[in-house]
C-alpha positions, 0 to 999 in steps of 0.5 A: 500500500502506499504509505505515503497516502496515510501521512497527510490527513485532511479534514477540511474540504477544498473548494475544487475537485481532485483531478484525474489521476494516472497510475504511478510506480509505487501504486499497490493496484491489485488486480483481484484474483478471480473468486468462485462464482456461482453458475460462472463457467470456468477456462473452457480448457487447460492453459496451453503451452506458450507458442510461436508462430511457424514461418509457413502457417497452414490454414485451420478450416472450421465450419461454421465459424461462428456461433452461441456456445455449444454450437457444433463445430468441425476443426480440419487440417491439411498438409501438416507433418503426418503421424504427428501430435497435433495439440489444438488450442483455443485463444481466450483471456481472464479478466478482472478487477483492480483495486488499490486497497488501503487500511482507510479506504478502498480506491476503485481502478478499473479492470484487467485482460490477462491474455492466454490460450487453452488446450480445447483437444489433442490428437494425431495427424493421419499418414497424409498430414491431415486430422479432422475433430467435431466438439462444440464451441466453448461456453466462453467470452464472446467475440474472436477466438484464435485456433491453431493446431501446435507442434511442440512450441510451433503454431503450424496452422491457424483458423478461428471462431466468432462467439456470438451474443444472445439475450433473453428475459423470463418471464416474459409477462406479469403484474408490475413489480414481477422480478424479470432475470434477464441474461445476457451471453457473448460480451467479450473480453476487451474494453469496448465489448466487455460491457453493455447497458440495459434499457427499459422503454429506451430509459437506461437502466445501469450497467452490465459486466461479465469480467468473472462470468466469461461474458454471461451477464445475468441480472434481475430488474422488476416489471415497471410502468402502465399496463400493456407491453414493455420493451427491454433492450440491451446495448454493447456498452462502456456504461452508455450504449454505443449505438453505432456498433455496427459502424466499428471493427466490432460489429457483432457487439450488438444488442437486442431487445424483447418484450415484456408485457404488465398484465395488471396493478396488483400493488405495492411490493413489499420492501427488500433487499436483495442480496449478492451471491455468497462468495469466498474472498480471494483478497484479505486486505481489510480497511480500518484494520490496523491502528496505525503501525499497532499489530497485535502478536496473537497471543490473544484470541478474539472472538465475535458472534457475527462476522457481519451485522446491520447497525444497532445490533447485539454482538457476543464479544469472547476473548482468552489469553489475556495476562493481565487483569488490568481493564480492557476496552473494545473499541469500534474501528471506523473512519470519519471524513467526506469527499466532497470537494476533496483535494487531499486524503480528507478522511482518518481511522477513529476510534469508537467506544464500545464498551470495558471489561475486566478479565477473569483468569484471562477471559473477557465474555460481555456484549456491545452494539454495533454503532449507527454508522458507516457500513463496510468493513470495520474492526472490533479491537481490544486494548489494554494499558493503551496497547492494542492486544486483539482485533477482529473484521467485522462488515456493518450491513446495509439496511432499509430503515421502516418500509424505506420511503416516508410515505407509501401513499404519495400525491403526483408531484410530492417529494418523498424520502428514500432511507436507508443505513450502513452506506460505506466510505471507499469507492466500492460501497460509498454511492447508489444509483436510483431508478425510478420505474426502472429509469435512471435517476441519480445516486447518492452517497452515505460517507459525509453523512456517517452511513444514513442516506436519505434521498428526496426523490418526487413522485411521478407517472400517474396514479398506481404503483411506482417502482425505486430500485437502489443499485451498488456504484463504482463510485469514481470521483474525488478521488478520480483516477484514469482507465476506471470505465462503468463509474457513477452508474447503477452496477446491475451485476451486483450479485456476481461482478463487483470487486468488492465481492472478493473482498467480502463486500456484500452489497445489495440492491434495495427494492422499494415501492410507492403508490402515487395518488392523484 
């Protein structure tokens, strides 16, 4: 991490924003590695051997040469040395996330290609120099793959495939407020068609990625609007639709739509939150959990009831091997700042009471209360005689607050409030982005407002029931930094493409409901 960062820390605001920054030489980024994601398909072979290509390169015949994965796919070859191993492989690529997470907070840096080939089959060439294989194109990132039949390190004879791109939703009909999962297969690897961006009666939704699901998206939105059909639409997209593939060197990256029909009003939906796929972490960085150099050696073992709590929750706190009866304190490790208008590190690691105890044969047992504060990861740490002796992570969980809207029943034009608590700090769990009859609207934050967000949003689109649907942001302002696409828009793949997954970040979509009135 760099240091350097932690030095300086600013608690008054600036009157400018911070500006755009580039990647430097001591920068801690780290590009995640990829965690197990549930229904993700994996590499669709072994990693090749590295290759080169030959002076003489044959040509690969494949028929046909494009198609959705599973499609039945010939490979022939001619003209090769007879009698010889021939291995296959398929081109492809693993993409990720990049972070640059740090004790205070967690900045946001976009995503990351690492390029390679997979064995997709080996076999031996016949006494002529030729070799046929049927199989079926992979489930994998959509767009062109390179095929090369290799010997040894020799790439001898090179064809290649066009994943192509589907799209479907399901149910295709229901009353409003119907959950509509919706999956979009073949986005791709690279930059420009490894995104795209779902539309409702041409009003944008947010943002689809597929970075840890080889090039599925596959996202849940609820039936919205007048009774009568609806037209879902998807776009190849860095955020916002790029409207005129079809005029790039990518022309397949294109888009489609269905139909959605709302059969009737059948109510207000129940609040919820929806939450994100369980997944094991593959990065152990945790903000707040260091006091500023204090590690402690671990001969004390602390204990918590849950690894994860919304605000003003009961916590069993145990801890053991304590060599002193002197008191001891548990403390809530947090952070206090804003980014608004911030020029500087504009935030600190502080530290909360919790509760104090004193030992019993060097046991510790009580309970405190998670405080009503900023959500994200947090520590709970023991000192004793001022010296930091045991910590644990624990994630402060969002939360609606009563039904989540000031009022259920809301007069065309009215302003009414959205609440909700345990909003974080870092660019990972800072900001959400609203829709409103799955229309994009806005988003907000929760940082300078110590995790409560309450958002003023008018009530609008005639009598009935009316649909705010809340969605993690990467949030990338203040500070910005370059190459950080799909920023400041509603992540619609929340509960299977989010870098804070890896982190252990469980970050939900809010669904809320009014019913406008005239």
């Amino acid at each position: 991490m760099n240091l350097a960062r932690r030095a300086l820390i600013c608690l008054l605001a600036a009157t400018f924003a911070w500006p755009v920054m580039p990647a430097s030489a001591d920068s801690s980024f780290i590009a995640i590695p990829t965690p197990a994601i549930p229904g993700a398909a994996q590499l669709p072979g072994p990693v090749a051997d590295a290759a080169t290509p030959s002076d003489h390169m044959g040509i690969l015949n494949v028929s046909p040469i494009k198609g959705i994965p599973g499609t039945p796919v010939t490979i022939s070859g001619s003209g090769l040395p007879a009698k010889t191993a021939i291995v296959l492989t398929w081109s492809t690529a693993n993409v990720t996330w990049v972070v640059d997470p740090q004790p205070e907070t967690v900045d946001y840096h976009g995503r990351s290609v690492t390029h390679l080939a997979v064995v997709l089959n080996r076999l031996t060439t016949d006494g002529s120099g030729a070799f046929h294989v049927s199989l079926r194109a992979p489930v994998d990132f959509g767009g062109l793959h390179d095929l090369y039949a290799v010997v040894g390190h020799t790439q001898v004879a090179h064809g290649g495939f066009l994943i192509q791109r589907s799209f479907s939703i399901n149910p295709t009909s229901g009353p409003i407020g119907t959950p509509i999962t919706i999956t979009y297969r073949g986005i791709g690897s690279s930059l420009y068609e490894g995104g795209g961006a779902l539309l409702y009666d041409n009003h944008y939704v947010g943002a689809l990625t597929a970075n840890w699901t080889r090039g599925t998206a596959q996202v849940v939105i609820r039936a919205a609007g007048q009774v009568g059909n609806h037209v879902v639409g998807v776009e190849d997209a860095i955020t916002y639709p790029y409207l005129n593939i079809q005029q790039t060197t990518i022309p397949w990256a294109h888009g489609f739509s269905r139909t959605f029909r709302v059969t009737r009003d059948a109510g207000r939906p129940v609040a919820r939150l929806d939450w994100p796929a369980q997944v094991t972490p593959t990065l152990d960085q945790r903000t707040t959990l260091e006091e500023f150099g204090q590690v402690p050696d671990g001969s004390v073992r602390l204990q918590l009831s849950a690894t994860a709590v919304p605000v003003n929750h009961s916590i069993t706190v145990r801890a053991s091997g304590l060599t002193s009866s002197a008191r001891v304190s548990l403390v809530w490790s947090t952070v206090v700042g804003s980014r608004i208008n911030c020029t500087s590190i504009c935030w600190t690691t502080v530290s909360q009471p919790l509760s104090e105890a004193t030992p019993t044969n060097g046991v510790v047992a009580t309970t405190v209360t998670s405080p009503d504060g900023l959500g994200g990861w947090h520590a709970v740490q023991m000192l004793q005689a001022g010296k930091l002796v045991a910590e644990q992570p624990i994630f402060l969980k969002e939360n609606i607050v009563g039904s989540g809207v000031s009022a259920l029943t809301v007069k065309e034009g009215q302003l009414f409030t959205v609440h909700l608590k345990g909003i974080g700090w870092t660019q990972l769990d800072n900001t959400r982005g609203v829709t409103y009859d799955n229309s994009y609207i806005g988003y907000g934050c929760g940082f300078s407002s110590n995790g409560d967000m309450q958002l003023e949003l008018r009530a609008t689109g005639g009598a009935g029931t009316h649909l705010i649907d809340i969605y993690p942001v990467l949030f990338t302002e203040t500070p910005s930094f370059a190459n950080t696409p799909y920023g400041m828009a509603p992540m619609l793949t929340y509960a299977r493409d989010l870098p804070g997954l890896a982190m252990g970040y469980q970050l939900p979509a809010a669904r809320l409901a009014i019913t406008v009135v005239n």
